[in-house]
TORFI-266447 format. One record per residue: residue in three letters; x, y, z of N, C-alpha, C in turn. Coordinates in steps of 0.001 Angstrom, whole numbers, plus 500000, padded with zeros to 6 digits. Example, Ala and Ser with C-alpha at 12.3 -4.5 7.8 and 13.67 -1.06 7.14 Angstrom:
! TORFI-266447
ALA513190494310507800512300495500507800513200496700507800 SER512850497750507080513670498940507140512900500030507870 
//
This chain:
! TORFI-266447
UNK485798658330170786486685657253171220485985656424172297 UNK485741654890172146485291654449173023486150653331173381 UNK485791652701174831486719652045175475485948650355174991 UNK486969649523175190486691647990174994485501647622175508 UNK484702648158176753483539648080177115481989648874176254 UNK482999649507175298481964650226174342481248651472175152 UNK482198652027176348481957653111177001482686654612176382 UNK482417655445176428482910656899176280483701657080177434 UNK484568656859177852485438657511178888486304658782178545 UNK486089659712179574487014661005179152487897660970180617 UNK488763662111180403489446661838182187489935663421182130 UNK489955664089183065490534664703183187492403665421184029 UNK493169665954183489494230665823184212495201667124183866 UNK495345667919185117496484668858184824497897668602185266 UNK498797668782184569500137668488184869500506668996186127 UNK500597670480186180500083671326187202500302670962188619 UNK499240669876188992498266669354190016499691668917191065 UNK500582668484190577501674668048191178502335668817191748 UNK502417669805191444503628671007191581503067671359193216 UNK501879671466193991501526672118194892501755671348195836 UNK502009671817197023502653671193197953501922671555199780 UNK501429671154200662500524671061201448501655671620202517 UNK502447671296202480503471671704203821504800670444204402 UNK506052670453204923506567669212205555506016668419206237 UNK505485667198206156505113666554207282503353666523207176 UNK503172667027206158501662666816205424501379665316205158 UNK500820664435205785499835663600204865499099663921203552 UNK499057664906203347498228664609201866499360665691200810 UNK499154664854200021500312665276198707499676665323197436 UNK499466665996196684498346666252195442499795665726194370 UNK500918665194194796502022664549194200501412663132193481 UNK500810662676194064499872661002194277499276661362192691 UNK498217662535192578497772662608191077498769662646189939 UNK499854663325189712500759662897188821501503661518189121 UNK501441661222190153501873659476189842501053658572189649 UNK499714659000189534498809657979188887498568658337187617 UNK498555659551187054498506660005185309500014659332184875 UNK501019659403185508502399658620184570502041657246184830 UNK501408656650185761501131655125185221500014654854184475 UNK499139655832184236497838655831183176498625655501182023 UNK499434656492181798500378657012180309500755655639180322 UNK501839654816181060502790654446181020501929652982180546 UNK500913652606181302500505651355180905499446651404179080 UNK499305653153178919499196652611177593497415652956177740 UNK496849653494178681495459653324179133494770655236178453 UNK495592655988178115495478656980177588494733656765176044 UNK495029655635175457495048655994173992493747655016173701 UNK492853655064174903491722654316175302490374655264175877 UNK491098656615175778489739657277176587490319659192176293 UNK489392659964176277489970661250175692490328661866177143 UNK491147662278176871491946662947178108492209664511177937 UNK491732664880179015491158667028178863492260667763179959 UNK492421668961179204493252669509180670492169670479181100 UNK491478670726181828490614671239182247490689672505182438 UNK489614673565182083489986675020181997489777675279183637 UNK490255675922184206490074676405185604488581677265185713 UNK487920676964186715486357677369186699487087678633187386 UNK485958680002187480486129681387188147485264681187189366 UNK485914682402189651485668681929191794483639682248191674 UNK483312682913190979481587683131190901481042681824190594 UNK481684680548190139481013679285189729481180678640191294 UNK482158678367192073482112678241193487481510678493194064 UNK480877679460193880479461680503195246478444680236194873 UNK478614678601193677477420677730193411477001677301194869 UNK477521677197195372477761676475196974478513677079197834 UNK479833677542197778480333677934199045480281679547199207 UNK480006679693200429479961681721200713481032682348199944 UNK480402683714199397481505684828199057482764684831199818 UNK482146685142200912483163685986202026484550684375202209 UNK483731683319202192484834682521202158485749682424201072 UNK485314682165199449486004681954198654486561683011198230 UNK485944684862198392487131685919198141488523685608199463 UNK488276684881200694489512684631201362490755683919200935 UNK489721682490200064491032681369199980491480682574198511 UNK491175683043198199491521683984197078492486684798197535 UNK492512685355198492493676686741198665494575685992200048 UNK494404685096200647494823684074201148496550683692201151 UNK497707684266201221499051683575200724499797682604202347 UNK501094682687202300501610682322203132502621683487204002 UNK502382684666202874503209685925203245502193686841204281 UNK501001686963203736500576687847204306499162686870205362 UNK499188685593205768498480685088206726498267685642208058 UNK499469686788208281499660686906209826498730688410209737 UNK498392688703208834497246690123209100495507689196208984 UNK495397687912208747494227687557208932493659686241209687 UNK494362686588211162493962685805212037492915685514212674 UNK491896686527212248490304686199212923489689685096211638 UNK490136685510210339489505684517209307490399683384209500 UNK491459683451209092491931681806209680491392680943210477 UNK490584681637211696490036680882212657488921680416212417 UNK487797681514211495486868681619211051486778680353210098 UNK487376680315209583487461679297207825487868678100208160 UNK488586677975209483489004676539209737490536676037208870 UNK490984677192208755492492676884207855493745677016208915 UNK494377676524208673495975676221209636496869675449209663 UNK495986674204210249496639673053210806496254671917209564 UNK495185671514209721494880670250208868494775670700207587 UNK494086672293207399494194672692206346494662674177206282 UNK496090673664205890497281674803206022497155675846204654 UNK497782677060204706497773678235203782499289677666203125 UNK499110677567201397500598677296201293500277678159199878 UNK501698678300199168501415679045198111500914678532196820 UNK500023679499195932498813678598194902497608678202195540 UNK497293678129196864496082677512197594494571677682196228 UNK494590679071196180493619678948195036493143678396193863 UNK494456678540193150495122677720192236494830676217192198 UNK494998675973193420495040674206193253493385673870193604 UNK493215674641194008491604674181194307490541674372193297 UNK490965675613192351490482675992190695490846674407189756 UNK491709674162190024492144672751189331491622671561189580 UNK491673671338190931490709669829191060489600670245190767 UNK488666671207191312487376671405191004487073671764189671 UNK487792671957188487487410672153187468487328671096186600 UNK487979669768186946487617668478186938486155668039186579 UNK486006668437187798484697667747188235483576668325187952 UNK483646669790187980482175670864187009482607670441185705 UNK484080670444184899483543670208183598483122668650182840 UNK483602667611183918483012666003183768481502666005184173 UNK480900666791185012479866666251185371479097667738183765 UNK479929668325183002479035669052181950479173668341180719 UNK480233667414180660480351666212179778479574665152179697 UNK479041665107180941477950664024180864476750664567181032 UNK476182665917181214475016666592180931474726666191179461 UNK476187667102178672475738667065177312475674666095176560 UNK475841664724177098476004663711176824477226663238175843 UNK478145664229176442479437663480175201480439662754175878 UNK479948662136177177480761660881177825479887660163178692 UNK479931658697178633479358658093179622480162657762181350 UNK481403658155181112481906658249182136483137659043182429 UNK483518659930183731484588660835183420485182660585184609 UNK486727660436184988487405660569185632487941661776186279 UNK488144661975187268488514662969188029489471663176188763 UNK490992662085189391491460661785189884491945662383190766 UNK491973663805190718492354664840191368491238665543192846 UNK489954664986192530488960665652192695488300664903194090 UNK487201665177194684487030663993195621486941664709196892 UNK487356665936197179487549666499198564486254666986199240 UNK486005665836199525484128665568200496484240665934201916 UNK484962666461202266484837667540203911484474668961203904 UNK484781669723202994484727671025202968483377671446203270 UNK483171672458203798481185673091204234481545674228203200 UNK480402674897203666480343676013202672480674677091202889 UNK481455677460204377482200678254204696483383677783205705 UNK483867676638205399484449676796206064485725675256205709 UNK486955675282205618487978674484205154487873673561206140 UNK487571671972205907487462670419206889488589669563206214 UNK489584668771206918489821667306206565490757667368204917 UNK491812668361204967492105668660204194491688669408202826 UNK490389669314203331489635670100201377489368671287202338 UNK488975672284200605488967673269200568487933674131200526 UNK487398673430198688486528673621197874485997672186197800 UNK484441672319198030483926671012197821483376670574196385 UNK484661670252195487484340669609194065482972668501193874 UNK482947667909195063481982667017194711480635667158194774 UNK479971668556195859478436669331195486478376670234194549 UNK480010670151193880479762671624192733479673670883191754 UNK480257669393191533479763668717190151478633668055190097 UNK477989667782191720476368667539191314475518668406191288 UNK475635669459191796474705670688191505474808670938189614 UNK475759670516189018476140670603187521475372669545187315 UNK474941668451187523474153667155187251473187667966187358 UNK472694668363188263470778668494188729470344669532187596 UNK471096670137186947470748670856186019470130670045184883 UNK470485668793184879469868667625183578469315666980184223 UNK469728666409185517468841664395185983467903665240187367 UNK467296664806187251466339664716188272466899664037189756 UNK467560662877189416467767662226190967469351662072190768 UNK470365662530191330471927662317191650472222661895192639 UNK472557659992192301473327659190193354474930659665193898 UNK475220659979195514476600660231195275477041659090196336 UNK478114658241196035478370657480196901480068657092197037 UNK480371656963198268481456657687198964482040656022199849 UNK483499655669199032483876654157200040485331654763200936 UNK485652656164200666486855656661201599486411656219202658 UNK487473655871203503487348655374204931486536656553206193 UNK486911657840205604486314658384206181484363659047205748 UNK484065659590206939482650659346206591482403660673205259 UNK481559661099204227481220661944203517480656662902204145 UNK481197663574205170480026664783205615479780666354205039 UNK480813666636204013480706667778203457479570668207202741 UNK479131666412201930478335666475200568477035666155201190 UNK476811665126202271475727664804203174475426665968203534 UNK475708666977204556475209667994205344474681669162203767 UNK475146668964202677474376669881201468473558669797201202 UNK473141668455201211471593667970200680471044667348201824 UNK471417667326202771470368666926203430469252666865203912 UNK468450667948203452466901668055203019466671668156201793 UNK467407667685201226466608667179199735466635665712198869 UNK465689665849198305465174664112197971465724664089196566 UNK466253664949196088466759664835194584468195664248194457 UNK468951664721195630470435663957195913470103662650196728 UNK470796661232196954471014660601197611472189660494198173 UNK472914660569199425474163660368199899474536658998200658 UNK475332658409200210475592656723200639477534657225201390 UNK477558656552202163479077656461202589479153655335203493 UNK480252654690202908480726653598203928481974654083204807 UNK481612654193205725483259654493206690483081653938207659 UNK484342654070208437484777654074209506484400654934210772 UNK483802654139211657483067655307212729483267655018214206 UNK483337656095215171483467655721216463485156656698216594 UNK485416657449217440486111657559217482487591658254216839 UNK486742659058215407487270658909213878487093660028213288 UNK487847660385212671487119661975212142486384661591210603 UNK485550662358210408484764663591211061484190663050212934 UNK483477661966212557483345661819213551481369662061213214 UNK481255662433212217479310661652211655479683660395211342 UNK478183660577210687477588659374209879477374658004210587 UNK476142658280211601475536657339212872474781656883211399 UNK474245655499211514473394654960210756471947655179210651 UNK472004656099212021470399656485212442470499658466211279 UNK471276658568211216471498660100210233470744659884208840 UNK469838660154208907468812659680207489468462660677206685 UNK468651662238206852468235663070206276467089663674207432 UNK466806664744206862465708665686207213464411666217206309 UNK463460666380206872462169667184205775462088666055204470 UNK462211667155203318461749666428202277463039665226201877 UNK464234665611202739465459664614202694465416663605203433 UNK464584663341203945464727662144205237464325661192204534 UNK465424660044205054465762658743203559466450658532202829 UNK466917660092202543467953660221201360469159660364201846 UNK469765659942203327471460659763204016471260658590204318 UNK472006658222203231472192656351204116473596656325204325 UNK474278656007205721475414655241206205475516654084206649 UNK476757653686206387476887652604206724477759652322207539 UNK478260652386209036479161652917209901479795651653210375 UNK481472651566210181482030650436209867483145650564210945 UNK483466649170211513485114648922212336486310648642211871 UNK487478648812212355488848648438212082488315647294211007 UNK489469646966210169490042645556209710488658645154208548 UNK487737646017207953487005645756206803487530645162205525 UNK487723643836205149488022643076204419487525642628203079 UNK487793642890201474487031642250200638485912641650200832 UNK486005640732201100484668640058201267483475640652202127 UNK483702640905203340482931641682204383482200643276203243 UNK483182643637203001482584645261202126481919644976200914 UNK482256643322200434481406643015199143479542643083199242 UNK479868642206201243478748641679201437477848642809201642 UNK478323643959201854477574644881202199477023646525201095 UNK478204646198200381478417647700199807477214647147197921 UNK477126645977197431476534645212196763474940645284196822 UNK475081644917198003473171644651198758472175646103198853 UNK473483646877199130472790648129199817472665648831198555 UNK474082649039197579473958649739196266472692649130195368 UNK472786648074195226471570647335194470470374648092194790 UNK469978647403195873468533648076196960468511649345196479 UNK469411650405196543469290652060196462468868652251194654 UNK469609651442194208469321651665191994468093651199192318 UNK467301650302193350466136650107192623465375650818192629 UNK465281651442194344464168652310194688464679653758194288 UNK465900654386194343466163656276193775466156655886192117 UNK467041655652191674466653655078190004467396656692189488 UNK468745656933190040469034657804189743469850658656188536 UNK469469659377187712469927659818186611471793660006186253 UNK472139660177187250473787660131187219473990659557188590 UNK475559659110188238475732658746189822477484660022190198 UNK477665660032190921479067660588191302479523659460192295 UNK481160658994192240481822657830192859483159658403193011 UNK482865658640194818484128659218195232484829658012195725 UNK486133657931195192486856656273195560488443656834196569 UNK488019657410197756489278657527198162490397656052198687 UNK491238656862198417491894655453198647492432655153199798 UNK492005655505200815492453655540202417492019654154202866 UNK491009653535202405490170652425202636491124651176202444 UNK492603651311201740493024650796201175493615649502202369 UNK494265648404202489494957648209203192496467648504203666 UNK496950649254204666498722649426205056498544651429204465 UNK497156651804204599496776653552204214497645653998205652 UNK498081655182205666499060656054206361497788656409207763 UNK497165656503206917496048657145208007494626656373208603 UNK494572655240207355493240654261207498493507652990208295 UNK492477652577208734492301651219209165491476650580208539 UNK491556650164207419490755648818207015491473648446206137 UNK491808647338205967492052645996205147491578645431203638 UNK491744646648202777490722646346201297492173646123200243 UNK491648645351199608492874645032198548492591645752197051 UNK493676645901196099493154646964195014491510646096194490 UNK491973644925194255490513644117193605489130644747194328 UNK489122644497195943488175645007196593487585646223196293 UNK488541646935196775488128648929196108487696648753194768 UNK488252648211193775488069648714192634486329647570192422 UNK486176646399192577484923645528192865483823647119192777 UNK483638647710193900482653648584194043482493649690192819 UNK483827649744192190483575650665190862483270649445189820 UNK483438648667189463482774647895188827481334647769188847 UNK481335646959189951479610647077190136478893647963189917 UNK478988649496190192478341650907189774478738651237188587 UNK479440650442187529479111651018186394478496649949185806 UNK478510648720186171477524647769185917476282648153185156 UNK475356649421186215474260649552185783473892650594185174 UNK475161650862184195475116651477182570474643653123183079 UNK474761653374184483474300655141184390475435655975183990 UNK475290657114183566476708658280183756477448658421185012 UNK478439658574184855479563657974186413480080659184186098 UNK480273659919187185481424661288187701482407660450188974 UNK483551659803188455484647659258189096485568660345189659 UNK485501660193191359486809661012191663487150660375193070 UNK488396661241192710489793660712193826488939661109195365 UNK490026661085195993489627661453197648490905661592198334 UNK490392660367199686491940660640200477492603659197199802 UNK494020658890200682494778658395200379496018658980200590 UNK496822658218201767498248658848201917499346658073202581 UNK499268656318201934500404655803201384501063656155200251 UNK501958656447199310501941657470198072502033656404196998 UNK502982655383197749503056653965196915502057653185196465 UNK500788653439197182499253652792196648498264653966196232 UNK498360654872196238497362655771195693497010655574193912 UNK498354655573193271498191655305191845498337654143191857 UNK498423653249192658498317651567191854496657651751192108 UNK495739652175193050494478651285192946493722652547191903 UNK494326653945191775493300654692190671494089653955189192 UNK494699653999188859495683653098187698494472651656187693 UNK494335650999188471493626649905188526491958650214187909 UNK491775651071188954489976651420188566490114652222187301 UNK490987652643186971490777653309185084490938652542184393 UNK491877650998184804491683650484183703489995649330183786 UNK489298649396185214488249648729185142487304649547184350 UNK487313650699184732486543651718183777485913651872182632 UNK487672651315181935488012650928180442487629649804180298 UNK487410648847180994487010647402180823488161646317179854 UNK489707647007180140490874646393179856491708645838181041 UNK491845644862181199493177643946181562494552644735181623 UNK494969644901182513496130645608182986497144644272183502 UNK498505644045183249499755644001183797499734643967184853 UNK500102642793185829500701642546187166501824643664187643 UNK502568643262185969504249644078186571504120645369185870 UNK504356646232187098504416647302186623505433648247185452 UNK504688648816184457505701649203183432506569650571183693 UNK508008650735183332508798651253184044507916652535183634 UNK508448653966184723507544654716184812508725656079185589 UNK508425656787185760509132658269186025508843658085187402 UNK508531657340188312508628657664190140508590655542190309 UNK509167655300189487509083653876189347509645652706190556 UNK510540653726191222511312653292192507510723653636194038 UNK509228654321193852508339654408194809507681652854194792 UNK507551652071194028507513650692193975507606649744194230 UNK509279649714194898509618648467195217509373647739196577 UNK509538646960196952510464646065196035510055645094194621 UNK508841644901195387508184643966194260507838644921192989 UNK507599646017192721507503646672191061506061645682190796 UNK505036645587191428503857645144191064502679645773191372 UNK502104645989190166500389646552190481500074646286191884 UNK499262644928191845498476644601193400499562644056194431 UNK499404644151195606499621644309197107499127643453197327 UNK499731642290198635499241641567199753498743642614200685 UNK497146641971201181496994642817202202497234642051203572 UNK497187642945205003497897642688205906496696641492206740 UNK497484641237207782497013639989208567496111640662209827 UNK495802641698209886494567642631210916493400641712211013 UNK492772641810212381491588641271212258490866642032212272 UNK489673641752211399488202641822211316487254642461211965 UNK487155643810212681486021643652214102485011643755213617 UNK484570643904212598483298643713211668482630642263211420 UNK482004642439212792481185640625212376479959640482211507 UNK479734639628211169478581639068210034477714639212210683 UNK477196639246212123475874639858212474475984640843212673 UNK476997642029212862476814643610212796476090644027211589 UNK477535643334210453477002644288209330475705643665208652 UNK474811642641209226473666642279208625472626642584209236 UNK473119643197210581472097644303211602471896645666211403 UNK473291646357210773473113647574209912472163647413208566 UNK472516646586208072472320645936206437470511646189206751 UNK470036645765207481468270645472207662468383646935208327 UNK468757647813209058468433648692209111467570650286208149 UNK469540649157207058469405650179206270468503650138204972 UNK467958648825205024466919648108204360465526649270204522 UNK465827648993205310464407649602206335464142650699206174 UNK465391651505205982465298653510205228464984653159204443 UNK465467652831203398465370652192202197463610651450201314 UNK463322650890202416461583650594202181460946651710202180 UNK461194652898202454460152654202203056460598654757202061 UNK461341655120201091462148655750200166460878655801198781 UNK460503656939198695459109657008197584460284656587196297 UNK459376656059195499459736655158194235460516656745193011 UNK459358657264193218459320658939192768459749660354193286 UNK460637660548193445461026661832194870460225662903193947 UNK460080663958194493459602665097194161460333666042193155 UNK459776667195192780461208667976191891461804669180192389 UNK461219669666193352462063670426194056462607670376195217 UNK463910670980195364464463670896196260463967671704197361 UNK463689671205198409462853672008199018463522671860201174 UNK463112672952201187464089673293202973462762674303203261 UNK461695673982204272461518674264204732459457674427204518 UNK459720673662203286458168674127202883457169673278203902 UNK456029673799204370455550673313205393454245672586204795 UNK454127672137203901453310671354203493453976670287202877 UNK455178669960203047455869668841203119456685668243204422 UNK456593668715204897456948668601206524456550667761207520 UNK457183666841207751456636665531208580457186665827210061 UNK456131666054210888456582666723212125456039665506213026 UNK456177664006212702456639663102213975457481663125214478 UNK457601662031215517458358662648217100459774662407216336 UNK459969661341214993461274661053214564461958662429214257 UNK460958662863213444461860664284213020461697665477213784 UNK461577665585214775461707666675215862463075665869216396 UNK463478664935217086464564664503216987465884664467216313 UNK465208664600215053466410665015214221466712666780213948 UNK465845667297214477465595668749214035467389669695214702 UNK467720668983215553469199669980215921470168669375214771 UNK470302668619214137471274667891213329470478668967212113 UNK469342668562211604468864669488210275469378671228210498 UNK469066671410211610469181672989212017470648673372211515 UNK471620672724211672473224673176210930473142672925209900 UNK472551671758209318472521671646207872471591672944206885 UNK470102673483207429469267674191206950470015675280205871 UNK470686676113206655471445677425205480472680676932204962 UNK472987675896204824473763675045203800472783674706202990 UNK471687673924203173470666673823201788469743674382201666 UNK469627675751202340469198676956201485470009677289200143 UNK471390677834200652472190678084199493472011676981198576 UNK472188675794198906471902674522197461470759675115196820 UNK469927675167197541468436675264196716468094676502195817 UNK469107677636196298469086678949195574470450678516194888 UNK471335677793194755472421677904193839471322676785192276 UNK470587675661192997470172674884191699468912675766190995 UNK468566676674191896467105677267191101468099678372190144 UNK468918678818190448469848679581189628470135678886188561 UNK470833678312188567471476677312187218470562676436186452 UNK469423676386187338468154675913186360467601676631185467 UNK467284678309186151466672679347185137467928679807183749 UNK469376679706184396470588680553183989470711679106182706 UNK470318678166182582470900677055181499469990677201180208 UNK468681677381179917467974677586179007469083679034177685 UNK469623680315178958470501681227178303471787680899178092 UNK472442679598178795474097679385178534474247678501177462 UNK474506680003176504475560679723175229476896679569175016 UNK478083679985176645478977680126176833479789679031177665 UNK480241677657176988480290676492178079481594676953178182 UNK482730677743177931483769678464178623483481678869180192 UNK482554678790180526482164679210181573481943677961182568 UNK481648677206182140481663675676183016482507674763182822 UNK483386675094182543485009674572182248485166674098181090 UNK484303674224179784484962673458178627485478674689177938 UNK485970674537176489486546675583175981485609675131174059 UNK484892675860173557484804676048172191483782674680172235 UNK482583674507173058481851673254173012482426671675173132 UNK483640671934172893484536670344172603485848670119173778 UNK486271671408174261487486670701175420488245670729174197 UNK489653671431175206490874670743174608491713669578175042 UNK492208669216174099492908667985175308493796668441175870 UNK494262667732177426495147667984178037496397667971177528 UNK497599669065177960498991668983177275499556668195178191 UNK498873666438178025499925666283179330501311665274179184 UNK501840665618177621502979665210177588504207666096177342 UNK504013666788178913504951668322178878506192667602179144 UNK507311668525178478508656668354178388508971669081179071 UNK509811668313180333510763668696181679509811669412182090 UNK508487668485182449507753669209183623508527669878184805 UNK507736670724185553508698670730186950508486669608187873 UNK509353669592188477509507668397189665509501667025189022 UNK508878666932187347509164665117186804507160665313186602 UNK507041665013185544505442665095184750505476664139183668 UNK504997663847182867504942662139182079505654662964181247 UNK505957661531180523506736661503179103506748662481178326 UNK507637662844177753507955663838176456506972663098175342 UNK506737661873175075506280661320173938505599660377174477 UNK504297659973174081503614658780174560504581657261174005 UNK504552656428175078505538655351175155504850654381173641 UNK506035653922172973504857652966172216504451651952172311 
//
């Protein structure tokens, strides 16, 4: 099945995904993904791209990347028995921002199985692009729960890339900065990490423009560190120039495109000023240049704009024309008043002037010139005959030093799955089922809590 653009789009989506619930008074609601799959359905954008319910990956495909000792926790982990494991709670970074609720495992087996089995769809080449909507949670370390995530879906579906492409672009326009997926690779030249955020003051609270990577990675972290009130035009001028520049010189075999929607304008939690056209502009442009795309969600926690701008970018995806007015829909009264796709954005000013971001822009030019045409093929932490010990990178050496046994484990999780793929006959094991995926059941009758249509609309 291919889309009007003559693309393979697949998407993935569990009904499921909705049902889990973060706590009262939570900003983030995994509710947002079933209200962007009933306006997928609803506008008709389903019967345009194959749609999978994704088999849940096992907790041994996780310890691709994150520690045992962490992921047997979020495993035995409930809300009943939290009060006998108060040294790991503290340990893991779970509580507050990222609270114990019931299913925790569960829901994190689900988004992340998204994203290992899209990024094995486009290994095997039976999609040129896969949706993830669920997926996206770029804070998590490898031991330890950040910024609402858990499980970091987005180094477990490029570590699933590096098994085929040589170079994996991942690039990140959530308002906040990417530091989960940055601090993984950051000594290695085979990933590139791009993020535009919001900085100063901000959580995480990385991603200085001077953060370039380390060792054989230094070059390969480009940020782009941004103020209040970032506007269409301003993020065109920048996010365009820099993406361009990066396809020419990494030339990378897949890309991954985390599109949170916090960036949005009137976001619960964001400050910048982007309209759906804007956000979605940057997914356009990156599929522009015809590579395999691993599309996923992020933050976002207005609930009323989360599925208008992913609803929007699936149908850019698709390279179809979508409806102003929105078609009636099962949470259809989260809408109003106006019942319309795109949003006015607000009247905020700007603190992003045209000589900042063209003073970052040449900066980042400037990483960017040093960037070998050819990166190397292994991932490499620590080898000393690649080791550039000017005064720059002794400088950077306390920032690499936290990152180091984070991309150790990368480098022993990809030399694993490099030797372990020549023997995997069993893609049950990387989330598909019988070589082909089943499709998603996702026109369940009397979901719980309200799940799409009994019958696709005609």
């Amino acid at each position: 099945m291919a889309a009007s653009n003559g693309r393979r789009v697949s998407y993935f989506y569990d009904a499921e995904i909705g049902n889990f619930h973060y706590g009262q008074g939570h900003p983030m609601k995994p509710h947002r993904v079933r209200m962007t799959h009933n306006l997928v359905v609803n506008y008709g954008l389903y019967r345009m791209m194959e749609v999978f319910r994704p088999k849940p990956v096992n907790a041994a495909l996780l310890t691709r990347f994150h520690s045992d000792d962490y992921v047997n926790f979020l495993k035995i982990i409930t809300p009943d028995n939290m009060h006998e494991y108060l040294r790991q709670l503290q340990r893991f970074n779970v509580g507050e921002d990222c609270p114990v609720f019931d299913g925790l495992f569960e829901f994190c087996q689900l988004y992340t199985s998204g994203s290992i089995g899209g990024a094995v769809r486009l290994n095997q080449q039976w999609s040129d692009v896969v949706i993830n909507w669920a997926g996206g949670l770029h804070h998590a370390k490898k031991s330890e729960a950040s910024g609402f995530c858990y499980v970091n879906d987005c180094v477990l579906g490029i570590l699933e890339l590096l098994k085929r492409h040589q170079r994996v672009l991942y690039i990140d326009i959530d308002i906040h900065h990417g530091d989960g997926v940055e601090e993984a690779f950051y000594t290695t030249n085979r990933v590139m990490t791009v993020s535009f955020h919001k900085f100063g003051e901000y959580f995480p609270g990385t991603g200085d423009v001077h953060d370039v990577g380390y060792d054989a990675g230094k070059n390969y972290a480009i940020n782009f560190p941004l103020h209040d009130g970032m506007d269409d035009a301003s993020f065109k001028s920048v996010f365009e120039p820099v993406i361009g520049k990066i396809m020419e010189r990494f030339a990378p075999g897949a890309v991954v495109l985390q599109c949170g929607a916090d960036s949005l304008s009137g976001d619960r939690l964001g400050c910048f000023n982007l309209s759906l056209r804007g956000h979605a502009d940057c997914v356009k442009y990156v599929m522009g240049f015809g590579v395999p795309m691993l599309v996923l969600g992020g933050g976002g926690y207005t609930l009323r704009n989360v599925p208008r701008v992913w609803t929007y970018e699936t149908s850019v995806l698709l390279g179809t024309e979508i409806k102003d007015v929105l078609p009636y829909n099962d949470y259809f009264e989260y809408y109003g008043p106006d019942y319309r796709l795109h949003m006015p954005v607000s009247n905020m000013e700007n603190l992003n002037s045209k000589e900042y971001l063209q003073h970052v822009k040449a900066q980042l030019f400037s990483v960017l010139d040093d960037v070998e045409p050819v990166p190397g093929v292994q991932i490499k932490s620590g080898d000393a005959s690649a080791m550039d010990t000017s005064a720059d990178n002794a400088a950077a050496a306390p920032a690499a030093a936290a990152a180091a046994p984070v991309a150790a484990a990368v480098q022993e999780a990809s030399e694993s799955v490099s030797q372990a793929e020549a023997m995997d006959t069993n893609p049950d094991q990387r989330g598909t089922t019988d070589n082909k995926e089943h499709p998603a059941e996702f026109f369940p009758s009397g979901a719980e809590g309200g799940g799409a249509p009994a019958a696709p609309p005609s």
